[in-house]
C-alpha atoms as an extended CHARMM CRD file, in Angstrom:
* protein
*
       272  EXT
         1         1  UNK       CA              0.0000000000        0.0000000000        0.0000000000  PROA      1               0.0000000000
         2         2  UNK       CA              1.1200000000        3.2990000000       -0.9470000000  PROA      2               0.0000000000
         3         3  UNK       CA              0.3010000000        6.8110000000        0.6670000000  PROA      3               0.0000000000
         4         4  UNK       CA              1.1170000000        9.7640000000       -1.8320000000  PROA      4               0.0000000000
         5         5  UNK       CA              0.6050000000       13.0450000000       -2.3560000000  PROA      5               0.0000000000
         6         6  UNK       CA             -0.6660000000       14.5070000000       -5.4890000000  PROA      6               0.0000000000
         7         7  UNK       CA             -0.6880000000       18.1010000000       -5.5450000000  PROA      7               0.0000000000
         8         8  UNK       CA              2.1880000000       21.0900000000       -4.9650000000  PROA      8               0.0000000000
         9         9  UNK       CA              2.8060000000       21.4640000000       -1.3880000000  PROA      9               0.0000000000
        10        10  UNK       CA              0.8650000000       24.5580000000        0.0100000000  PROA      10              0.0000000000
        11        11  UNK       CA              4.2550000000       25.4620000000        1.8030000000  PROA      11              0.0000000000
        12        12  UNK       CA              5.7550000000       26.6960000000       -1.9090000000  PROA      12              0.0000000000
        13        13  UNK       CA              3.4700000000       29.4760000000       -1.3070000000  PROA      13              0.0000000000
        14        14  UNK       CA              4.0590000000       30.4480000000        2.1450000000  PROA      14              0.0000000000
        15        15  UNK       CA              7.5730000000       30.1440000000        0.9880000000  PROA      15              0.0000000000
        16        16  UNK       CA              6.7240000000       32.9980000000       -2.4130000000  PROA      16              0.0000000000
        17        17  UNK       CA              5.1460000000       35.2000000000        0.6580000000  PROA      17              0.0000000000
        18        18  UNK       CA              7.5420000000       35.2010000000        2.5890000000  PROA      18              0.0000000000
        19        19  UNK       CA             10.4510000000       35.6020000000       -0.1450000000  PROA      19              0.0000000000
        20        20  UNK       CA              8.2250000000       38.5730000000       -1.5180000000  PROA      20              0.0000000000
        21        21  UNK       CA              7.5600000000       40.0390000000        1.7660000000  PROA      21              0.0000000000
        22        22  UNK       CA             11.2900000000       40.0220000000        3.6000000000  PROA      22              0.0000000000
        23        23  UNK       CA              9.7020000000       37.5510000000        6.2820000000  PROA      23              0.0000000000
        24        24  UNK       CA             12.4500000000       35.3260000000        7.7380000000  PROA      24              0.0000000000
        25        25  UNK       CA             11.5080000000       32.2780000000        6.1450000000  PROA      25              0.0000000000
        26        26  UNK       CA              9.9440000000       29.3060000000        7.7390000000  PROA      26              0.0000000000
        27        27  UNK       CA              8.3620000000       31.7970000000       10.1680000000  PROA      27              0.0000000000
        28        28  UNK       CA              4.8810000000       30.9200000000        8.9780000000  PROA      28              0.0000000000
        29        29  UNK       CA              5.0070000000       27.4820000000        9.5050000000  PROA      29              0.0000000000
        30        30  UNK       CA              6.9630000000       27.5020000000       12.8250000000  PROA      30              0.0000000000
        31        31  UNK       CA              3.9760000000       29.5560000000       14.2630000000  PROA      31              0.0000000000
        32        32  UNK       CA              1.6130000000       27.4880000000       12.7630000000  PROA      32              0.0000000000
        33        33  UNK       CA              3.2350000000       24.0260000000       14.2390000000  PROA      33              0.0000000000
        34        34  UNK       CA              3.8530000000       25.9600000000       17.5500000000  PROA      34              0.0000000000
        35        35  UNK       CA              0.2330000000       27.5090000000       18.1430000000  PROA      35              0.0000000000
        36        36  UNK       CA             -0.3390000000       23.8540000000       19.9670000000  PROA      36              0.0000000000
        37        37  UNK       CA             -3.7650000000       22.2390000000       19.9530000000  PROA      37              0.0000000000
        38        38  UNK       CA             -5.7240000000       25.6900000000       20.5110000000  PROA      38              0.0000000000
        39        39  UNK       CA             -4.5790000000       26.8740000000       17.5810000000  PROA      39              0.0000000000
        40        40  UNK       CA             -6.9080000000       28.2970000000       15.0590000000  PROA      40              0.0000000000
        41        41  UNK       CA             -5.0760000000       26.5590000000       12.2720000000  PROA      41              0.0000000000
        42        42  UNK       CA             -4.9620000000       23.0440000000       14.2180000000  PROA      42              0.0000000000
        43        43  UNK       CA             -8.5140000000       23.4860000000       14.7740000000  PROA      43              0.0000000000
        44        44  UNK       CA             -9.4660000000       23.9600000000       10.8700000000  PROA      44              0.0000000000
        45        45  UNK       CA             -8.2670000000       20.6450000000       10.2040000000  PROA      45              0.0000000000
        46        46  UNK       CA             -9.7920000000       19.0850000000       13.0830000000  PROA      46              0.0000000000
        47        47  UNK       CA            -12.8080000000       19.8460000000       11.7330000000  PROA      47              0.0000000000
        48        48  UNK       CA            -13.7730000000       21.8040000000       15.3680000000  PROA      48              0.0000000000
        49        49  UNK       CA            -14.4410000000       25.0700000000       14.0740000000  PROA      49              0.0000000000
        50        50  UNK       CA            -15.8160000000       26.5950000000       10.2700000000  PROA      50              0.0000000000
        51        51  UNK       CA            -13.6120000000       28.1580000000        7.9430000000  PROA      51              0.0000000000
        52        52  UNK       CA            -15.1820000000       31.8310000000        8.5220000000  PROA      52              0.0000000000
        53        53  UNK       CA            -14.3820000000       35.4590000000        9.4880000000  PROA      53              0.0000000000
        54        54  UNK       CA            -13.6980000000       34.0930000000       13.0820000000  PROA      54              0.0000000000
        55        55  UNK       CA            -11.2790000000       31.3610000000       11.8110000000  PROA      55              0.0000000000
        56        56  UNK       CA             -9.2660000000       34.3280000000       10.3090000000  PROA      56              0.0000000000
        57        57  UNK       CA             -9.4550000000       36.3970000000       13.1620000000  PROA      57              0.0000000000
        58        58  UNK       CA             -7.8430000000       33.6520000000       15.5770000000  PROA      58              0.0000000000
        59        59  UNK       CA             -5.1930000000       32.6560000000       12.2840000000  PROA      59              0.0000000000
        60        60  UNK       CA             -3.9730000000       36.1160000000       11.8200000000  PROA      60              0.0000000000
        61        61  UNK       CA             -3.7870000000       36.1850000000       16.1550000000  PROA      61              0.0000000000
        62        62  UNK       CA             -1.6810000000       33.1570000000       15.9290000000  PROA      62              0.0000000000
        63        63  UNK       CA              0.7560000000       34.7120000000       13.0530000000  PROA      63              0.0000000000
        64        64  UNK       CA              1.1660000000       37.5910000000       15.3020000000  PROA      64              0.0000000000
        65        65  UNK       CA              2.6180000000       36.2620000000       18.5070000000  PROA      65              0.0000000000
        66        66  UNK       CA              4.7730000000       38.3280000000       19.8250000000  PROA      66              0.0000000000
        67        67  UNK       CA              6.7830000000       35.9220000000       22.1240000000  PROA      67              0.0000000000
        68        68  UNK       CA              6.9340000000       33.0970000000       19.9330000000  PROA      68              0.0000000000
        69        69  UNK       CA              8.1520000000       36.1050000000       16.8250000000  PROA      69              0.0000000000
        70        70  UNK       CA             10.8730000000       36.3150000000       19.1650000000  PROA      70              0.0000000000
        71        71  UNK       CA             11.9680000000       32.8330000000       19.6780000000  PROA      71              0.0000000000
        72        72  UNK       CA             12.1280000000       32.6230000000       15.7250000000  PROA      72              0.0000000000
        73        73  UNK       CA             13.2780000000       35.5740000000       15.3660000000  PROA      73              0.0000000000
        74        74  UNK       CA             16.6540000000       34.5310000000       17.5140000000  PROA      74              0.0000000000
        75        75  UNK       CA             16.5180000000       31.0610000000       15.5560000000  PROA      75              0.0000000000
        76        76  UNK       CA             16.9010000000       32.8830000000       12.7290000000  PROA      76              0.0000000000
        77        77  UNK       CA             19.7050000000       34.8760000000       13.7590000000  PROA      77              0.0000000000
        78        78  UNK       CA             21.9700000000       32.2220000000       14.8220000000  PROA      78              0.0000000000
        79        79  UNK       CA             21.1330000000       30.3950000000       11.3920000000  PROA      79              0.0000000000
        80        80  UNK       CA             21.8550000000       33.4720000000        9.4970000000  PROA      80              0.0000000000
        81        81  UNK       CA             24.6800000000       34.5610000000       11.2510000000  PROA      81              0.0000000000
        82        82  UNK       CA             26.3490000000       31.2120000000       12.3040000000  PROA      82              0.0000000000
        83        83  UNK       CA             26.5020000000       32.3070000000       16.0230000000  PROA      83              0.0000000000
        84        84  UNK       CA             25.2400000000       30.6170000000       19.0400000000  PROA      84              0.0000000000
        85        85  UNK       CA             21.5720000000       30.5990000000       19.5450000000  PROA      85              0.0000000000
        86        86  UNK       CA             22.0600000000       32.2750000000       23.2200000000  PROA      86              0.0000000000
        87        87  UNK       CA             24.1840000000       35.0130000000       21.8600000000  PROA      87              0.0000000000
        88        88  UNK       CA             21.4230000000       35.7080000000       19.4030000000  PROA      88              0.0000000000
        89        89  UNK       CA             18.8480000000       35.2120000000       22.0400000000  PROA      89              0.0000000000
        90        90  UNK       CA             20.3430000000       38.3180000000       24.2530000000  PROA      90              0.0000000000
        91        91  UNK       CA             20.2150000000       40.5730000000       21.2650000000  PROA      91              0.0000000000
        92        92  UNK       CA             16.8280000000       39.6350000000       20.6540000000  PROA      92              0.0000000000
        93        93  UNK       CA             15.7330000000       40.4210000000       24.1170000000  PROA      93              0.0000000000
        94        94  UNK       CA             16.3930000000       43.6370000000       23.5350000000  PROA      94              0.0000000000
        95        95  UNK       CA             16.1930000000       44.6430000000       19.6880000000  PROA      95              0.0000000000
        96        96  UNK       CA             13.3830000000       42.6870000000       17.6650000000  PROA      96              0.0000000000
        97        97  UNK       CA             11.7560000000       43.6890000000       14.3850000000  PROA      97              0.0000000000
        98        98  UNK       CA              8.1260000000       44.1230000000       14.8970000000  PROA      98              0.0000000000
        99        99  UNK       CA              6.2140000000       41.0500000000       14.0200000000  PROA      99              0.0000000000
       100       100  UNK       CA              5.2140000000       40.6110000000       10.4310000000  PROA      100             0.0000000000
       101       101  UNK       CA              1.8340000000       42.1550000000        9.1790000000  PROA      101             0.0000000000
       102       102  UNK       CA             -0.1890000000       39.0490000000        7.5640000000  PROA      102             0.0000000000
       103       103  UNK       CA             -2.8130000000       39.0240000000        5.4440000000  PROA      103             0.0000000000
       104       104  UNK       CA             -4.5150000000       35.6550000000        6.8460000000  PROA      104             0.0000000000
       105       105  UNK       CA             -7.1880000000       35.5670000000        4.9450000000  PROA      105             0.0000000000
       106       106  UNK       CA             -5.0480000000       36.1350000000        2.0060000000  PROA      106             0.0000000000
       107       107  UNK       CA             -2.6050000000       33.4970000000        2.4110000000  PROA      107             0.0000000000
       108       108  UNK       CA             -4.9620000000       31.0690000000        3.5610000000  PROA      108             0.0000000000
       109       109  UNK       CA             -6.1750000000       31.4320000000        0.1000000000  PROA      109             0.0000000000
       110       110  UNK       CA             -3.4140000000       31.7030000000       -1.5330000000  PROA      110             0.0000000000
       111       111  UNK       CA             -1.8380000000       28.3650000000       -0.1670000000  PROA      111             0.0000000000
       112       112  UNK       CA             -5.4520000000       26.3260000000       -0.8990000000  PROA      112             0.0000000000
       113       113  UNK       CA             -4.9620000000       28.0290000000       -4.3690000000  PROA      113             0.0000000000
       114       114  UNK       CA             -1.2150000000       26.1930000000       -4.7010000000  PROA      114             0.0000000000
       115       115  UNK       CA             -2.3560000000       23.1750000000       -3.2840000000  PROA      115             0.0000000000
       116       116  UNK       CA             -4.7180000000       22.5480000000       -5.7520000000  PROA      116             0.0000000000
       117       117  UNK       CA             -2.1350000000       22.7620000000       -8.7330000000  PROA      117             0.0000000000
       118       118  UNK       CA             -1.3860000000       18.3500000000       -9.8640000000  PROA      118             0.0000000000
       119       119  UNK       CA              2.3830000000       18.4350000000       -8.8000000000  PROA      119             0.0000000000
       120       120  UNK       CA              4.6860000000       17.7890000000      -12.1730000000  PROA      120             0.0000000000
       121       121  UNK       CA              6.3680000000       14.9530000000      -10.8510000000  PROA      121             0.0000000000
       122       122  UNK       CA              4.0130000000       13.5910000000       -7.9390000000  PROA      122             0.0000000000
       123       123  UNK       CA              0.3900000000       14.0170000000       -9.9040000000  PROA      123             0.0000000000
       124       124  UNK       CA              1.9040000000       11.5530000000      -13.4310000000  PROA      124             0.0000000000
       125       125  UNK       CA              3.2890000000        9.0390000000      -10.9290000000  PROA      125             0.0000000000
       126       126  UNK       CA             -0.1260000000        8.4250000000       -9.1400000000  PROA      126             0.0000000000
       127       127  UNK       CA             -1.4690000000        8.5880000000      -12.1040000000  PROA      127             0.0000000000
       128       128  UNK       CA              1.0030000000        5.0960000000      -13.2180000000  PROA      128             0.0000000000
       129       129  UNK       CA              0.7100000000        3.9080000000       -9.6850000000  PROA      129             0.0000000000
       130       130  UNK       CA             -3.2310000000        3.8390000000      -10.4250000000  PROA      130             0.0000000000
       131       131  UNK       CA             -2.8610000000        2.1160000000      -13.6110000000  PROA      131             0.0000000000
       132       132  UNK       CA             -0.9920000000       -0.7110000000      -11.7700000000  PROA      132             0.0000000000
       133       133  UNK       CA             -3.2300000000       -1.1390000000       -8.7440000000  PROA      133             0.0000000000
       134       134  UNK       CA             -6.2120000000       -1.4190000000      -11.1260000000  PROA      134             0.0000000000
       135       135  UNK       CA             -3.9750000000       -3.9600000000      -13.7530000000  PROA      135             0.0000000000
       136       136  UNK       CA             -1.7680000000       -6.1300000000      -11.5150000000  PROA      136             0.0000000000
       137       137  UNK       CA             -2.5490000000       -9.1650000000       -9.6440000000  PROA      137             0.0000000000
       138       138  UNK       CA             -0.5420000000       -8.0990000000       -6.8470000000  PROA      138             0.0000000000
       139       139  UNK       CA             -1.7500000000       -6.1600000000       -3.4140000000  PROA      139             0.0000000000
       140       140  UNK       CA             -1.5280000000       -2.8740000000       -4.4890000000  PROA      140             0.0000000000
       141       141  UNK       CA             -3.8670000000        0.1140000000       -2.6830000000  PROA      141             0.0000000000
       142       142  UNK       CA             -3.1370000000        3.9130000000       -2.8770000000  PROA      142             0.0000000000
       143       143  UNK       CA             -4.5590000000        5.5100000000       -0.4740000000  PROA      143             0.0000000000
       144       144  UNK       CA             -4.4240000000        8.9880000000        0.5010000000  PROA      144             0.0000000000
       145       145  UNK       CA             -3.8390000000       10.5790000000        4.6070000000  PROA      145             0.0000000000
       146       146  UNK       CA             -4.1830000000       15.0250000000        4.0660000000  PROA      146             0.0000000000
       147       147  UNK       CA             -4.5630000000       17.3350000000        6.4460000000  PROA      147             0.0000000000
       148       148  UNK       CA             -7.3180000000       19.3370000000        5.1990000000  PROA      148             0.0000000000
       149       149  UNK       CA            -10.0890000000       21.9990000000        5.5580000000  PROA      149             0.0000000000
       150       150  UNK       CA            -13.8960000000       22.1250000000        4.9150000000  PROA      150             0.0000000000
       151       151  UNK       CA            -14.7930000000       25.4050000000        2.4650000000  PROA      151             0.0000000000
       152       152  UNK       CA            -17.8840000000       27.1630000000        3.0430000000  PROA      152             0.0000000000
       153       153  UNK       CA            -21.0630000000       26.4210000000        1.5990000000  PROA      153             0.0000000000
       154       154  UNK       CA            -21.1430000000       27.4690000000       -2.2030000000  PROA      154             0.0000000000
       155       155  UNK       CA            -17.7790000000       28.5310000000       -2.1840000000  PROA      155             0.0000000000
       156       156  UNK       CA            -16.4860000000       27.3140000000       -5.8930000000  PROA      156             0.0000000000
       157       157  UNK       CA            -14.1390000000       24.9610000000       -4.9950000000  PROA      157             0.0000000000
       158       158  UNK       CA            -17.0960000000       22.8750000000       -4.4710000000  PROA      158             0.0000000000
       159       159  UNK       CA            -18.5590000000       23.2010000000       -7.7420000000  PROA      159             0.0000000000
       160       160  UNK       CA            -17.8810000000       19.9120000000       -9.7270000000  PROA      160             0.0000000000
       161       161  UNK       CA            -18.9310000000       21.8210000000      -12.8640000000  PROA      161             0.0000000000
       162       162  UNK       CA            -15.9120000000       23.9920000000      -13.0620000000  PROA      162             0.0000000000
       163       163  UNK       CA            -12.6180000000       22.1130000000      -15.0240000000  PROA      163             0.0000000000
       164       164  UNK       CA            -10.9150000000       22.5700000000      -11.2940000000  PROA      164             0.0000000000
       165       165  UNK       CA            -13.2840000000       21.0110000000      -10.1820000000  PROA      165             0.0000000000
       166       166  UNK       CA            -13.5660000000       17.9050000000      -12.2300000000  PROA      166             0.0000000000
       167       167  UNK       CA            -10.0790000000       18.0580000000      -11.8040000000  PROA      167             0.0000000000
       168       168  UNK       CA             -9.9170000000       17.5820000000       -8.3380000000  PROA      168             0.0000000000
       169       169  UNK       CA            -12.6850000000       14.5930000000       -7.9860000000  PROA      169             0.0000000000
       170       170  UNK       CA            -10.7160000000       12.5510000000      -10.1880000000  PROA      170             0.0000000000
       171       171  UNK       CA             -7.9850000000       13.3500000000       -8.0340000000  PROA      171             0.0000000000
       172       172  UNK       CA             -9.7050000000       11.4720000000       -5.0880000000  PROA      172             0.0000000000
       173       173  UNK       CA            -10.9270000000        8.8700000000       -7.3810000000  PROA      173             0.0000000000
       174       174  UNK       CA             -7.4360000000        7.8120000000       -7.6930000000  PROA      174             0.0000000000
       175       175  UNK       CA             -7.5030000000        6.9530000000       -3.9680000000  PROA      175             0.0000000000
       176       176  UNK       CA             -8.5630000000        3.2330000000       -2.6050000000  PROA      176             0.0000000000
       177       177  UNK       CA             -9.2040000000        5.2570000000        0.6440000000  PROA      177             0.0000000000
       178       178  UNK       CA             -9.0940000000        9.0670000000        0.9520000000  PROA      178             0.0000000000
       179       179  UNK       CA             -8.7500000000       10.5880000000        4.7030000000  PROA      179             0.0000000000
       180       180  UNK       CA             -9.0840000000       14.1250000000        5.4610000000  PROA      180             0.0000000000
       181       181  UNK       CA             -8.7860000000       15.2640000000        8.6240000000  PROA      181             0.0000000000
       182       182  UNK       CA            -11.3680000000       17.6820000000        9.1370000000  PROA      182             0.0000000000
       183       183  UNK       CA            -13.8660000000       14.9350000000        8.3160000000  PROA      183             0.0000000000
       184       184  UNK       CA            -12.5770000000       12.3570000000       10.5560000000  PROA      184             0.0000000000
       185       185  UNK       CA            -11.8830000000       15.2680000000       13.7210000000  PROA      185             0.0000000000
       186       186  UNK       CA             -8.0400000000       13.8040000000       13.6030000000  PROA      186             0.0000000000
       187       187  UNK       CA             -5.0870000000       15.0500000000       12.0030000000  PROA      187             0.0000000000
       188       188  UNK       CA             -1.2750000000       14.7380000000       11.4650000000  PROA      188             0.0000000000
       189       189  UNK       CA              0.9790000000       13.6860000000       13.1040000000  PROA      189             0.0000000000
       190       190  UNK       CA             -1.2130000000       12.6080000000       16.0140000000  PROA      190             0.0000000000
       191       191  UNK       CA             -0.8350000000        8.9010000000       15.9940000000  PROA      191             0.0000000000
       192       192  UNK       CA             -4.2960000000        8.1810000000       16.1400000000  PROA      192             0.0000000000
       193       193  UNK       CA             -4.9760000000        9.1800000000       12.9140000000  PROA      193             0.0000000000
       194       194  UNK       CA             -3.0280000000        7.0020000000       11.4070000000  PROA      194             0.0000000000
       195       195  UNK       CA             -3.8340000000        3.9820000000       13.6880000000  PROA      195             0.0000000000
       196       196  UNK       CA             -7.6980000000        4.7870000000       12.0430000000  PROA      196             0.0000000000
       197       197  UNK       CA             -5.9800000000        5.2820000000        8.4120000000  PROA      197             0.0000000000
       198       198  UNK       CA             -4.3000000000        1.2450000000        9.2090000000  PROA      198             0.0000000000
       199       199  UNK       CA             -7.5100000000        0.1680000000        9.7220000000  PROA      199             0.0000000000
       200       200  UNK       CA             -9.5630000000        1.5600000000        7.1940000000  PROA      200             0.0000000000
       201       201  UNK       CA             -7.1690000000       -0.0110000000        4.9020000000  PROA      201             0.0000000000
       202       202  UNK       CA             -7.0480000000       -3.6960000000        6.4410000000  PROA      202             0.0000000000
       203       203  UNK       CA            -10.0760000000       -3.2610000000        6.4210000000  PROA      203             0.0000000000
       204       204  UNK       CA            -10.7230000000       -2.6540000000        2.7730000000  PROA      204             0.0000000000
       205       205  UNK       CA             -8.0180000000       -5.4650000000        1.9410000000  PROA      205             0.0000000000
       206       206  UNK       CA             -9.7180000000       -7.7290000000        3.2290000000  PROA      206             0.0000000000
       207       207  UNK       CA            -12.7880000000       -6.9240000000        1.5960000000  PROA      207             0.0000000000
       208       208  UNK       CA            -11.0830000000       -7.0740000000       -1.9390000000  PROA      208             0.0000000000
       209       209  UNK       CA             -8.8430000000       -9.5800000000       -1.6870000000  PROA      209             0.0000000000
       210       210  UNK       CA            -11.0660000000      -12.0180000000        0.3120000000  PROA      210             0.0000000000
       211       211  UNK       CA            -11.8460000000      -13.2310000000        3.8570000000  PROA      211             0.0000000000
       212       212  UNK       CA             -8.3770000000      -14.9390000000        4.0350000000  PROA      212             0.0000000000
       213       213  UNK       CA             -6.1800000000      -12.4000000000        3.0750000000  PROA      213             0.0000000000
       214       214  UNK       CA             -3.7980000000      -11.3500000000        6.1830000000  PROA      214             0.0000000000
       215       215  UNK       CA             -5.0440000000       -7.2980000000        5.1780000000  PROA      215             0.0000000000
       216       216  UNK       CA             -2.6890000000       -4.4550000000        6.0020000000  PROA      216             0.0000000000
       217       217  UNK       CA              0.0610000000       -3.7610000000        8.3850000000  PROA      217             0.0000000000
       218       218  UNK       CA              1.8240000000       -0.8180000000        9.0280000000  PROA      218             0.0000000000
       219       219  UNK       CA              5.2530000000       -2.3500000000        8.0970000000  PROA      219             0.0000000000
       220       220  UNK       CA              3.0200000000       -2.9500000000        4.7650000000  PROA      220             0.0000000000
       221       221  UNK       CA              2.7590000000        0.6990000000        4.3330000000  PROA      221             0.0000000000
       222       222  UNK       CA              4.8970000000        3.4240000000        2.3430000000  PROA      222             0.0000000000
       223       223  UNK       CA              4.1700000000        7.0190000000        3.0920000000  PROA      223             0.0000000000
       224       224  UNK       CA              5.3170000000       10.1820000000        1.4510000000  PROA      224             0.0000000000
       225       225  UNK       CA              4.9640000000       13.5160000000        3.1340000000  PROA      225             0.0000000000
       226       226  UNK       CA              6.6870000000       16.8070000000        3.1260000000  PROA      226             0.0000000000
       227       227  UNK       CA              6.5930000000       17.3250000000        7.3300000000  PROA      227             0.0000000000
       228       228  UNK       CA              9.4960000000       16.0800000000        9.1470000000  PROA      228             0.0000000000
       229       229  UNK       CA              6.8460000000       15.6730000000       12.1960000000  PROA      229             0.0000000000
       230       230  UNK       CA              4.0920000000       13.3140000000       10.1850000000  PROA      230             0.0000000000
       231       231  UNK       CA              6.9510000000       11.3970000000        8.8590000000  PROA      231             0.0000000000
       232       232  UNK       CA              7.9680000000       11.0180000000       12.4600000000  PROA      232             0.0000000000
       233       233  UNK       CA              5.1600000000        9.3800000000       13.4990000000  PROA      233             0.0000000000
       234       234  UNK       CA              4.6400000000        6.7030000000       10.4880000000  PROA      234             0.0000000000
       235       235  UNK       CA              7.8420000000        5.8220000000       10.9930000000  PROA      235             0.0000000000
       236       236  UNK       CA              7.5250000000        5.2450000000       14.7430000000  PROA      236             0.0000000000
       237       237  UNK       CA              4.6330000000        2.9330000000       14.0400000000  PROA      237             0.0000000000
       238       238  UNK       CA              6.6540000000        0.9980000000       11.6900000000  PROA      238             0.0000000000
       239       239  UNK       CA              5.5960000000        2.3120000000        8.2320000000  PROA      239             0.0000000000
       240       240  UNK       CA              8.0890000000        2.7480000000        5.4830000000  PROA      240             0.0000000000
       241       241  UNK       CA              8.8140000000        6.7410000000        4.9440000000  PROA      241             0.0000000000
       242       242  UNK       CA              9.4680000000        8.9370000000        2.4880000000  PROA      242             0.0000000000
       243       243  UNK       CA             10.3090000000       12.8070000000        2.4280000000  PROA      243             0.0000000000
       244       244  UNK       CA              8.7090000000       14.9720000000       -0.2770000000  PROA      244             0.0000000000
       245       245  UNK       CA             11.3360000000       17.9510000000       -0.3460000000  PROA      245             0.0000000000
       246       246  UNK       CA             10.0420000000       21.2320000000       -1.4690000000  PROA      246             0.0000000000
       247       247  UNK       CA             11.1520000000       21.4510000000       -4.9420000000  PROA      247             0.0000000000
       248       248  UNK       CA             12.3850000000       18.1070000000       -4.9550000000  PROA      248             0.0000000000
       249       249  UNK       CA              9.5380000000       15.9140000000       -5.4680000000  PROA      249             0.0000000000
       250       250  UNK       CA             11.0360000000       14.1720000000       -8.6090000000  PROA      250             0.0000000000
       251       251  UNK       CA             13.8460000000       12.5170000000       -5.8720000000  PROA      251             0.0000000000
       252       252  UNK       CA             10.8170000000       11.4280000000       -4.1960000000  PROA      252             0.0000000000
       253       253  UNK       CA              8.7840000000        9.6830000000       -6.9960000000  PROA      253             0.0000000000
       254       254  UNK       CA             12.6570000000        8.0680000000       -7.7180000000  PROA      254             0.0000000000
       255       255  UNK       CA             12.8960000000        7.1690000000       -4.2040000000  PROA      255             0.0000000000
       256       256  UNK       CA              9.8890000000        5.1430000000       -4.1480000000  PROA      256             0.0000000000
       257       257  UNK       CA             10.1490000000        3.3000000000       -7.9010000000  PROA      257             0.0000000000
       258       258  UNK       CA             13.3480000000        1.8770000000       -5.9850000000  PROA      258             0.0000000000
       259       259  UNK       CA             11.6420000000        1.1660000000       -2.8440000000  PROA      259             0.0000000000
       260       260  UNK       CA              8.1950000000       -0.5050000000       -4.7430000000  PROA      260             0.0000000000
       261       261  UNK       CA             10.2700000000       -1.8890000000       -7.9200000000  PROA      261             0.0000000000
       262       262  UNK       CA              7.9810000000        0.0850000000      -10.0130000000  PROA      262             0.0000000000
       263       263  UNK       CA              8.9130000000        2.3790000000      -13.3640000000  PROA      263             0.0000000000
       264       264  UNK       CA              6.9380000000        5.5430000000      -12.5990000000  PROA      264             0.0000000000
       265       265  UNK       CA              8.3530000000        7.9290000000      -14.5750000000  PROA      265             0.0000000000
       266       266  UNK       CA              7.2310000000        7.1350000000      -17.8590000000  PROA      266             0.0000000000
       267       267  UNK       CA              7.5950000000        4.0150000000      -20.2080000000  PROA      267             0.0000000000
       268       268  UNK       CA              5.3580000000        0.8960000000      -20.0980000000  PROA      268             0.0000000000
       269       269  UNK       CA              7.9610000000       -1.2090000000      -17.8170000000  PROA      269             0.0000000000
       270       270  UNK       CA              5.9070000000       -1.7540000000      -14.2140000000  PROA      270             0.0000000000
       271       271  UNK       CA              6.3040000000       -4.7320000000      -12.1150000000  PROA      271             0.0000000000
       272       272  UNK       CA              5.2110000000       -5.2290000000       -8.5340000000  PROA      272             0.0000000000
C-alpha cells in the first residue's frame, strides 16, 4: 500500500510570501506548528471550528505572537549569522523587528490556491501507480492521509462543474481510501490518525482480496509527506517513509520506484 501526495505542497506558497515580503523564512510554519492544539489553524483541520471570518481572526492572532516572533526571530539569527543561539537570544531580548503584518485571509487562500495545482512529478506518478493497482494481480492500494479543511457552503471549490473542479474529484478517485482530517476530527501527526488510516485499509483489503487475506500492516505501508513531524510518526509505528522535499519531489517519486520496484516515470515497464 502506498500513501502519496498529489498536488504542490501549500508550503511553496508560504515560501513565495515570505520571499516577496522580507519575512524570515519558515516563520509561517513555525507559528503554525507551535500555536499547539488551541490553535486556530490546528482546529481547521480538526474539523472543530468553520472556515469563517472568526477562523481568520484567531489565524492572523496566531501569526502575530509576539513571544513566539521572538523565539524565531533569535533562531533565525543564529542560522543566518552562524553564532550561538544564546548570543542571538540576548540581542533579541532587547532589539526585535516588529512582528510581520499578515494578510490571513489572504494566504490562507493563496496556499489552498497552490495546493490545488497536480504536482509535475508527484500528480503523473499516481497517475502510473493507479494504472498498476487497477492492472496487476498483486496487493496494491493507494490511499491517501491530508490534512485538510472544509470550504464554506457554495464557495467554488465545491462546484464539480468547473474544469478545477472535475479536476480535483478525479484526483480522489485515484484513492482506494481518501482521509481528510477535518472529516474524521483527527489530524497529522497525532498517531491516532493514522492507527484509524491502518484500519480503514485492512479493512478494505480484506474486503477485496477475500476473507483470508492477512489485510494491512503498518510495516506494509509506504508514506510520502513533506513534514518532518508526520513522517515522524509513520515511521515510529513501523511504516516505510518517504520525504517529499520542497522542490524536490522528482527525488521522491525516484525514491519510491526503488523502494516498490515500479517504473513511474514514464515508459510501459511496471512490475510489482
Amino acid at each position: 500500500m502506498t500513501e502519496i501526495s498529489q498536488v504542490v505542497s501549500p508550503f511553496q506558497a508560504i515560501l513565495d510570501f515570505e520571499n516577496s515580503r522580507g519575512i524570515p523564512p519558515g516563520w509561517v510554519n513555525h507559528s503554525i506548528s507551535t500555536s499547539g492544539l488551541d490553535g486556530s489553524w490546528q482546529k481547521l483541520e480538526k474539523g472543530s471550528i468553520p472556515l469563517n471570518a472568526d477562523f481568520f481572526k484567531g489565524f492572523k492572532a496566531d501569526l502575530s505572537n509576539e513571544s513566539r516572533w521572538r523565539t524565531y526571530y533569535a533562531r533565525h539569527l543564529a542560522r543566518s549569522r552562524k553564532e550561538n543561539l544564546s548570543d542571538a537570544a540576548e540581542e533579541t531580548a532587547f532589539q526585535v523587528p516588529p512582528v510581520p503584518d499578515i494578510d490571513a485571509e489572504w494566504l490562507y487562500w493563496e496556499m489552498m490556491r497552490v495546493a490545488r495545482t497536480p504536482d509535475p512529478h508527484m500528480y503523473p506518478a499516481l497517475k502510473r501507480l493507479r494504472a498498476i493497482a487497477d492492472t496487476s494481480e498483486g496487493r496494491l492500494l493507494v490511499c491517501a492521509l491530508s490534512n485538510t479543511s472544509i470550504f464554506p457552503p457554495g464557495h467554488p471549490y465545491h462546484d464539480s462543474g468547473t474544469p478545477d473542479g472535475k479536476q480535483h474529484l478525479e484526483l480522489r478517485g485515484m484513492f482506494d481510501v481518501f482521509i481528510s482530517s477535518a472529516h474524521v476530527g483527527m489530524r497529522k501527526p497525532d498517531e491516532e490518525i493514522y492507527r484509524y488510516t491502518v484500519t480503514r485499509i485492512h479493512e478494505l483489503a480484506k474486503t477485496k482480496y477475500g476473507g483470508e487475506d492477512e489485510g494491512v500492516k503498518p510495516e506494509d505501508i509506504v508514506f510520502l509527506d513533506d513534514i518532518g513531524a508526520n513522517l515522524r510518526t509513520a515511521k515510529g509505528l513501523g511504516m516505510q517513509t518517504i520525504k517529499v522535499t520542497l522542490g524536490q519531489a522528482d527525488k521522491a517519486v525516484v525514491e519510491l520506484e526503488k523502494l516498490m520496484g515500479l517504473e513511474l516515470r514514464g515508459g510501459s515497464r511496471a512490475r510489482l
